[in-house]
N, C-alpha and C positions, 0 to 999 in steps of 0.2 A: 375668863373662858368664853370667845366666844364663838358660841355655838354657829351663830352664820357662814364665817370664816370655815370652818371645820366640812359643814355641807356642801359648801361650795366645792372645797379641797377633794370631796368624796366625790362629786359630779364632776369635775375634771378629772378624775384617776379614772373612772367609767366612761368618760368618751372616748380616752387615750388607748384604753384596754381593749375595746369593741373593735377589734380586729380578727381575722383569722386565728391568727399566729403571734403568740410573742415570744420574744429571743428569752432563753434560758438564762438563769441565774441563780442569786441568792435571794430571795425574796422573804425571808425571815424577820425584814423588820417590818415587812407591808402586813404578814400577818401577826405580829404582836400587837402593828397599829389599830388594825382592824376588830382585832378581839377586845383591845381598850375601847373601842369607841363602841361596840356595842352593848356596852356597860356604861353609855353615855347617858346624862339624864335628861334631854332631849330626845325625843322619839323620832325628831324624823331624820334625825343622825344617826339613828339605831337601823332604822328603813334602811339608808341609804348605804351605812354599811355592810351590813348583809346582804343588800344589792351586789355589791360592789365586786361581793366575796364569789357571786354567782358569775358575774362578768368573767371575774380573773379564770376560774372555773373552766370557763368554757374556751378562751383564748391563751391559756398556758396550759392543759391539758395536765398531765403527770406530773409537771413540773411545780403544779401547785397543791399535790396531794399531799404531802406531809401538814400543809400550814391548815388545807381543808379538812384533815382528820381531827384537830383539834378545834377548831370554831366549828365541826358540825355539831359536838357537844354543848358549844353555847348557843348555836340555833335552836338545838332542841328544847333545850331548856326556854327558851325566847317563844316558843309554841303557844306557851299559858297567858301572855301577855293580853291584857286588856284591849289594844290599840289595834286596828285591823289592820294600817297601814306596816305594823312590823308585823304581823302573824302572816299576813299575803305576801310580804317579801321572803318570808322565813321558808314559807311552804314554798314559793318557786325558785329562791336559790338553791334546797336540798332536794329536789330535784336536777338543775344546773349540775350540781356539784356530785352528785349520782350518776348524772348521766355521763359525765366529761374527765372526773379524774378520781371518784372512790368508788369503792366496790364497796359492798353491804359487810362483807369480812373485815372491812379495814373497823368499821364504827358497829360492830356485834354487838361491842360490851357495852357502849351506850345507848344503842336499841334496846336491849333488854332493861337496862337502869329508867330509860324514857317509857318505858310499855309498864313499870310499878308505880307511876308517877301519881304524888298523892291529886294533882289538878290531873282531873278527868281531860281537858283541854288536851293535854303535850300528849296523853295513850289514845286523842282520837288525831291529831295531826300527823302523829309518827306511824300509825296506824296507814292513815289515807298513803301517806308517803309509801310506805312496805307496799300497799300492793301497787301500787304503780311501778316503783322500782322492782318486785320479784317478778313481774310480768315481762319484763325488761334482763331480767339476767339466765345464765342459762344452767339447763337444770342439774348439771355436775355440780356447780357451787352451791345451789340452791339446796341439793341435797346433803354436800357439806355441810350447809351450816343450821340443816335441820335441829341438832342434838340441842346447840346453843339459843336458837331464834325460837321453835315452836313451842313451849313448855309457856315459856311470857306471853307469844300470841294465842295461846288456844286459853290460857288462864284472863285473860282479859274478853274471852267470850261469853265469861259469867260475872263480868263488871256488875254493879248496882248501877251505872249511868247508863240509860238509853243506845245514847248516842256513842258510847264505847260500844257495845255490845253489836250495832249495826258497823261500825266502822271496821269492826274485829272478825265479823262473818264476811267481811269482801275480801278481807285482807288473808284470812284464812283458807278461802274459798278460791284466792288465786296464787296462792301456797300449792294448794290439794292439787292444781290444774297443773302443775308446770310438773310438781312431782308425779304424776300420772293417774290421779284419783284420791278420797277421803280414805282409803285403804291404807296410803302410805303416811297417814298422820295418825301419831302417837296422840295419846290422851285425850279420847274424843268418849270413851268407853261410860266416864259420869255425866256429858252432857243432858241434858233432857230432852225429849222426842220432837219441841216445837222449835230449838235453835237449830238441833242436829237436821230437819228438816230442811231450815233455813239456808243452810249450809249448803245442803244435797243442791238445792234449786240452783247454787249458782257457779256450783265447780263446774270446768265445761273440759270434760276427759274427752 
C-alpha cells in the first residue's frame, strides 16, 4: 500500500478539478474512492482527501451532491481527529461543500447525530460549521428545519465541556438572528439566567 503514490494520485485529481466548471457525469466511483481513503491510515491521505472532496464541491456544483451527502457523514465524524491537519481540512471542506452543492436539509439527520457526539471535539466543529452555514441560508429553510436541528442545538447549550457550550451560544445565537429573535426558539424556557444572557448579547434581530 503505498501510501505516496495514493497522495500524489489525490494532488493531481485537485489540480485537475480546480476549474470553474466540470462537465457532468457519473462520478460514483470518485466518491466511493474518496470515502475509502479517508479511512486511510495515513493522515495526510486523509487531509488530502477531504480536500479533494471540497475541490470537486465547488467545481461540479449539484452534480456532486449525492456523493457529498454521504462523505459529509464521514467528515464529521473525521472532526474528533487528533491530527490538525485533517480537522482543518475537515472544517473547510464542509464548508466547500455547504457552500456549493448541499443544503443543511440534505445532512439534518447527521447534524443532529454529530451534535450528541460522545467527543465534545465533533458538537464544537459541527457547531462552528452551523453557524456559519445558517448565516448563509435563508430563513424559509432555516425555519423548516427548526423542528429537526434546534432541540440538539439548544440541548448542547448545557454541554459539561466549555468549549461546547461557547461554540453552542454562537451557533444558537445565529439561529435566533435569521429566524427573527430568541422568541422564535423553542426550549430555551430551563436555561439559566447567565447562558440565556449570553445568548441575548449576541442575537442581532
Amino acid at each position: 500500500d503505498n501510501w505516496k503514490q495514493k497522495k500524489a494520485a489525490i494532488q493531481e485529481l485537485q489540480q485537475l478539478a480546480k476549474v470553474p466548471k466540470l462537465a457532468s457525469g457519473d462520478y460514483r466511483e470518485l466518491g466511493s474512492t474518496l470515502k475509502k481513503l479517508m479511512g486511510h491510515s495515513n493522515l495526510a491521505v486523509v487531509a488530502d482527501a477531504i480536500t479533494a472532496t471540497g475541490v470537486l464541491a465547488k467545481s461540479l456544483r449539484k452534480d456532486w451532491r449525492e456523493y457529498a451527502i454521504s462523505l459529509t457523514k464521514v467528515m464529521l465524524e473525521k472532526l474528533k481527529d487528533k491530527n490538525v491537519m485533517v480537522t482543518r481540512s475537515t472544517q473547510n471542506t464542509l464548508l466547500e461543500v455547504g457552500t456549493y452543492c448541499i443544503s443543511l436539509g440534505d445532512v439534518a439527520d447527521d447534524l443532529v447525530s454529530a451534535l450528541s457526539h460522545k467527543v465534545p471535539k465533533v458538537k464544537v466543529g459541527t457547531l462552528e460549521w452551523l453557524s456559519k452555514a445558517i448565516a448563509a441560508t435563508e430563513k424559509a429553510q432555516m425555519q423548516s428545519l427548526a423542528k429537526q436541528l434546534m432541540p440538539a442545538m439548544t440541548k448542547t447549550l448545557e454541554d459539561s465541556t466549555p468549549e461546547v457550550r461557547a461554540a453552542a451560544v454562537s451557533a444558537v445565537a445565529v439561529y435566533a438572528s435569521v429566524l427573527g429573535g430568541l422568541g422564535h426558539v423553542k426550549g430555551l424556557d430551563k436555561l439559566d439566567a447567565r447562558a440565556k444572557k449570553k445568548l441575548e448579547e449576541q442575537v442581532v434581530s
